[in-house]
C-alpha positions as CSV (number, residue, x, y, z in Angstrom):
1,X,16.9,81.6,-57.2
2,X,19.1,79.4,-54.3
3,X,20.8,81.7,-52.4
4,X,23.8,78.7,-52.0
5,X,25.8,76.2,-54.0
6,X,23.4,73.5,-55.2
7,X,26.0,71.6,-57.5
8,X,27.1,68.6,-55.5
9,X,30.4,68.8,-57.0
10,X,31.0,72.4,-55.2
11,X,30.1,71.3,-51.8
12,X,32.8,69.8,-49.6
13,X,34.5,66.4,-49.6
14,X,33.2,65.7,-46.2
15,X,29.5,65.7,-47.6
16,X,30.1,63.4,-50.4
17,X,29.8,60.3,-48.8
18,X,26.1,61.6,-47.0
19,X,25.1,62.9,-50.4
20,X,25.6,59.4,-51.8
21,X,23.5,57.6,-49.1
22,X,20.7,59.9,-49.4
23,X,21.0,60.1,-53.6
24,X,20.7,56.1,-53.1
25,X,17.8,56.6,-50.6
26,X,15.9,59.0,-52.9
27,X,16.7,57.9,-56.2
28,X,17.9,61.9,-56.9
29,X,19.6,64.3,-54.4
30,X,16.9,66.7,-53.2
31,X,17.6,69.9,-53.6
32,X,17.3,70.9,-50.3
33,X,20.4,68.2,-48.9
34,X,22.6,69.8,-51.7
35,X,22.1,73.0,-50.2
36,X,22.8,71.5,-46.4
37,X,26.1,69.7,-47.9
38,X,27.4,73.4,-48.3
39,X,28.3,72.8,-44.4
40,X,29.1,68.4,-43.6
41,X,27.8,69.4,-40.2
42,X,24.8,70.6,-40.8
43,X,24.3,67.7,-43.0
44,X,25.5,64.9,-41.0
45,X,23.0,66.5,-37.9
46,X,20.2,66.9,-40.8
47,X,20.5,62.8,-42.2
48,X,21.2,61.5,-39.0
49,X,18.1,63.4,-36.9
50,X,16.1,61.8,-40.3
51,X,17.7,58.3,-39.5
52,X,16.7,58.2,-35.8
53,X,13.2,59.7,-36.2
54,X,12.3,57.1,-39.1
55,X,13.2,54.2,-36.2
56,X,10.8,56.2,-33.6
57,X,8.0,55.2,-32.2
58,X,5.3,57.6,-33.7
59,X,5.2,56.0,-36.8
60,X,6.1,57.7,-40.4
61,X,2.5,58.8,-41.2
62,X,2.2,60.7,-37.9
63,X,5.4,62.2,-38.6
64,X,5.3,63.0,-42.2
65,X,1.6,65.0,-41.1
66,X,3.2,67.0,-38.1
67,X,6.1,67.9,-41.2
68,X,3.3,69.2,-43.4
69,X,1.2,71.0,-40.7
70,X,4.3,72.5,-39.6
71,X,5.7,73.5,-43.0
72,X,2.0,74.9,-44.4
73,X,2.3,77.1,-41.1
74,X,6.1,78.2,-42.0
75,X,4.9,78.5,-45.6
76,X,7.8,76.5,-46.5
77,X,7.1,74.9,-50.0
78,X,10.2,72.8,-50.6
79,X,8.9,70.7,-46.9
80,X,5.2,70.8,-47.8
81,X,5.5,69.6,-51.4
82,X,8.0,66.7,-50.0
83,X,6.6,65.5,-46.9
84,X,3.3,65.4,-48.8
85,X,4.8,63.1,-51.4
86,X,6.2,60.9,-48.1
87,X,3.5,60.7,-45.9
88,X,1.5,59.5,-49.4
89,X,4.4,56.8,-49.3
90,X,4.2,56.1,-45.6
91,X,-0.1,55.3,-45.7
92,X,-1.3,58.2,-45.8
93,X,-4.2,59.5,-48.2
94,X,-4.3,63.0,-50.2
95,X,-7.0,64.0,-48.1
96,X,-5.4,63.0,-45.0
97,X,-2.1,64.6,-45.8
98,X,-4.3,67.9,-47.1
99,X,-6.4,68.0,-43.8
100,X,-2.6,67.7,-41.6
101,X,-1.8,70.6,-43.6
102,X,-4.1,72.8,-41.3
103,X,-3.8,70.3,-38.2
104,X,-6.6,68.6,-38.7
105,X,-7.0,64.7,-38.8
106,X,-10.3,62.6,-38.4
107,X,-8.2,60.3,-35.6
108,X,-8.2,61.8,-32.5
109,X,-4.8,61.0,-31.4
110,X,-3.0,62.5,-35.1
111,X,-5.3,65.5,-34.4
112,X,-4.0,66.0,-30.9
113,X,-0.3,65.6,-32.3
114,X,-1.1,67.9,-34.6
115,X,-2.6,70.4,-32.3
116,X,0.6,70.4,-30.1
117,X,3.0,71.0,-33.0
118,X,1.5,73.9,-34.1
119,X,1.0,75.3,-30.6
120,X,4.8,74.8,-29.8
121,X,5.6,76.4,-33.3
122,X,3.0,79.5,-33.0
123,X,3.9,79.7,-29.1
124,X,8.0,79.3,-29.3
125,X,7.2,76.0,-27.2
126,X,5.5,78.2,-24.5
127,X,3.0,75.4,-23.9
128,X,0.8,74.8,-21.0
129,X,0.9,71.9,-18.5
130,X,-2.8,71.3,-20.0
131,X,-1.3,71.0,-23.5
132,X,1.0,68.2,-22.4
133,X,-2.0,66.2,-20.6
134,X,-4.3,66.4,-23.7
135,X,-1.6,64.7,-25.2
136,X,-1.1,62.2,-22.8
137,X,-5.1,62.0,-22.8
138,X,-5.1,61.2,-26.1
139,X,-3.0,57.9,-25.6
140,X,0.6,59.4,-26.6
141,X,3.8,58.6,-23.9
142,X,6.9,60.8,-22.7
143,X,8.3,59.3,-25.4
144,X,6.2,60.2,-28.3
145,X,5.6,63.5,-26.9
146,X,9.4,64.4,-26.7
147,X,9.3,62.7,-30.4
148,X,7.2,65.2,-31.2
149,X,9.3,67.6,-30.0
150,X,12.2,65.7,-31.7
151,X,10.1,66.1,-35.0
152,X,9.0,69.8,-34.5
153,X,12.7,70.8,-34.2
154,X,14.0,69.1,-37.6
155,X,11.0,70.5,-39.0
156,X,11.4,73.7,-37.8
157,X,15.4,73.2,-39.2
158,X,14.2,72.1,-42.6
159,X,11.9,74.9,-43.4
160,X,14.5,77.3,-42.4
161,X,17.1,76.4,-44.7
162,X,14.3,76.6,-47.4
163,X,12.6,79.6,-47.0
164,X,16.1,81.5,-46.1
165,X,18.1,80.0,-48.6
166,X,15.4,79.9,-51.6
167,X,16.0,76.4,-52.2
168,X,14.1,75.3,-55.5
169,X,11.2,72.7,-55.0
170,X,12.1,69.3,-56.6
171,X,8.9,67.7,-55.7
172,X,5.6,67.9,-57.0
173,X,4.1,71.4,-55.7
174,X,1.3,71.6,-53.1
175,X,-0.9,74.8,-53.0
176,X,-0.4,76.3,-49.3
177,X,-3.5,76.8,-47.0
C-alpha cells in the first residue's frame, strides 16, 4: 500500500502541468511520478534529469540496462519492471535486459558500464583510479563516464522513492535475481 497521495488530483497545482507532459509521454501517469508530484520540486528535478539523460551520449539501451542492474541490486520492483519494458523499447532484447539485471552483457563496453554502476552503488562511489581506467579502456569518455554517474544518481533517486514510499508497480512485473 503507497505510503503517499497517488491521486493526481490531490497533488499540487505546481505538478499539474509536469504530470500532463509525462501522462502524454507515457500514454498513462506512472505511478511512481504521481507519487513525486506530492512535492513540484522533486518532480521538476525527476522529468527534467529524464529529459537531459535521454539527449546523452550513452545511448537509451545502455542506460535503460545500468537502470535495471541498478534497480535488481536495490530490489526496487516499480524501476526493474519499467526500465525492463524501456530498454525492450530502446533495442534491447529480453535476454539482454535479463542478463543487465545482474551486470552482465555479451558487449564488452555495456559490461564494463555495468560493472562500474554497481561498484559505485555497492561501494557508495568509493571507486578506485583502476575502476575509472577500465572504463576508459573499454572505449567510454569523461563524458560518458560522468553520464554514468548522471544515470547511477537518478537511478539511485528512483528506487528510493519506490521502495520507501511502496509505490505500486504499473508495469508488467519482472522476477528479481
Amino acid at each position: 500500500m503507497p505510503r503517499v497521495n497517488l491521486q493526481p488530483q490531490f497533488v499540487p497545482a505546481a505538478s499539474q502541468p509536469l504530470l500532463a507532459q509525462i501522462h502524454q509521454a507515457f500514454g498513462v501517469t506512472p505511478n511512481m511520478f504521481k507519487a513525486v508530484a506530492n512535492a513540484p520540486a522533486a518532480l521538476q528535478s525527476m522529468w527534467a534529469a529524464f529529459g537531459a539523460l535521454s539527449q546523452g551520449t550513452l545511448g537509451a539501451k545502455l542506460g535503460e540496462q545500468i537502470a535495471v542492474a541498478i534497480a535488481n541490486r536495490n530490489r526496487c520492483e516499480y524501476c526493474l519492471a519499467a526500465h525492463t519494458v524501456l530498454g525492450q523499447k530502446a533495442g534491447a532484447s529480453a535476454a539482454e535486459m535479463a542478463a543487465a539485471q545482474t551486470g552482465q552483457s555479451a558487449d564488452p563496453s555495456t559490461a564494463a558500464a555495468l560493472a562500474f554502476a554497481l561498484k559505485v552503488v555497492d561501494q557508495r562511489a568509493q571507486v578506485t583510479d583502476a575502476d575509472v581506467a577500465d572504463l576508459h579502456e573499454a572505449g567510454f569518455g569523461d563524458e560518458q563516464i560522468v553520464e554514468i554517474m548522471a544515470h547511477i544518481a537518478l537511478n539511485l533517486f528512483t528506487n528510493y522513492i519506490n521502495v520507501a514510499l511502496d509505490v505500486p508497480v504499473d508495469f508488467p512485473k519482472v522476477a528479481l535475481r
